[in-house]
N, C-alpha and C positions, 0 to 999 in steps of 0.2 A: 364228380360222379364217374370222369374215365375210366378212375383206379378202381372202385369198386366195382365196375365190369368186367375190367382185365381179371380182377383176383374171381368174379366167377366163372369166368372163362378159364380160367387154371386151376380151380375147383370141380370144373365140368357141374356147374349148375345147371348152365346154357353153351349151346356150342356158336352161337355165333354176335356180335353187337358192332351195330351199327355207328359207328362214331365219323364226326367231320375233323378231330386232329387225334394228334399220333403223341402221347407222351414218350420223350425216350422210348424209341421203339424196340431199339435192338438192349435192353434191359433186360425184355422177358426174353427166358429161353423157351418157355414152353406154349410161346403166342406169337404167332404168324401173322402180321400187318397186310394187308392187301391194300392199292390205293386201288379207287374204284375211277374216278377223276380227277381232274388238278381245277383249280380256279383263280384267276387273275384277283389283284385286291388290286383297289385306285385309290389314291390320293386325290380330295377335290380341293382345288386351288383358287383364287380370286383369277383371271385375267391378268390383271396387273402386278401377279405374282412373280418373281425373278424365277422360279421352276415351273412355268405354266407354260414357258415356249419347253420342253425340254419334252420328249417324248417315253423316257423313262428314266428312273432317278435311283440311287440307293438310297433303303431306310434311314440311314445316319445321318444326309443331307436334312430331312426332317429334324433332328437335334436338338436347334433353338426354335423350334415353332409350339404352338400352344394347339391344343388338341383337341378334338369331339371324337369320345369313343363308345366300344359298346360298354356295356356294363362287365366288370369281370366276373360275375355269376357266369355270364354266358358263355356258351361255347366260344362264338368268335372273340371274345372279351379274353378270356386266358389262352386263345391262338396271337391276338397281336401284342399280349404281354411278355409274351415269350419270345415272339420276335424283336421286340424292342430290347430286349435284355440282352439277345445273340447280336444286336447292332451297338452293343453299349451303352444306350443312356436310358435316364426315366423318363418318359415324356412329361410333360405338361399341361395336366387335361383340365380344360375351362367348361364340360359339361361331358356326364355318360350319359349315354341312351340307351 
């Protein structure tokens, strides 16, 4: 749904849309991204997880773990697909939500 925003946005349909991610942003020449905030993402771990003492980790370290994510219809679903793709692997997902 992002793309067909941007493209009305560069059609002057509408002069503004509201989005939570940024495709390829510097792609468009003729669409100016503004971030409006930033927002933490967590990882929730068992306790007894070997990364649960660790107070920040890279996505990759994730790698061989198996997964609960959102649905990738969703916004945040094609925001942590793309991150996992820029960290190199596929996850391994045992449930979407």
């Amino acid at each position: 749904m992002t793309l067909l925003y941007v493209q009305c946005i560069i059609c002057q349909n509408f002069n503004v849309s509201w989005q939570s991610i940024c495709p390829e942003p510097h792609s468009y020449k003729n669409v100016k991204w503004i971030a409006l905030s930033t927002e933490e993402l967590f990882v929730i771990v068992p306790k007894a997880h070997p990364l649960a003492q660790k107070s920040s980790i890279k996505l990759k370290e994730l790698a061989e773990e198996s997964f609960i994510i959102f649905k990738r219809e969703l916004t945040l679903g094609e925001m942590t697909d793309r991150f996992f793709k820029e960290a190199g692997f596929i996850p391994k997902v045992t449930f979407e939500s």
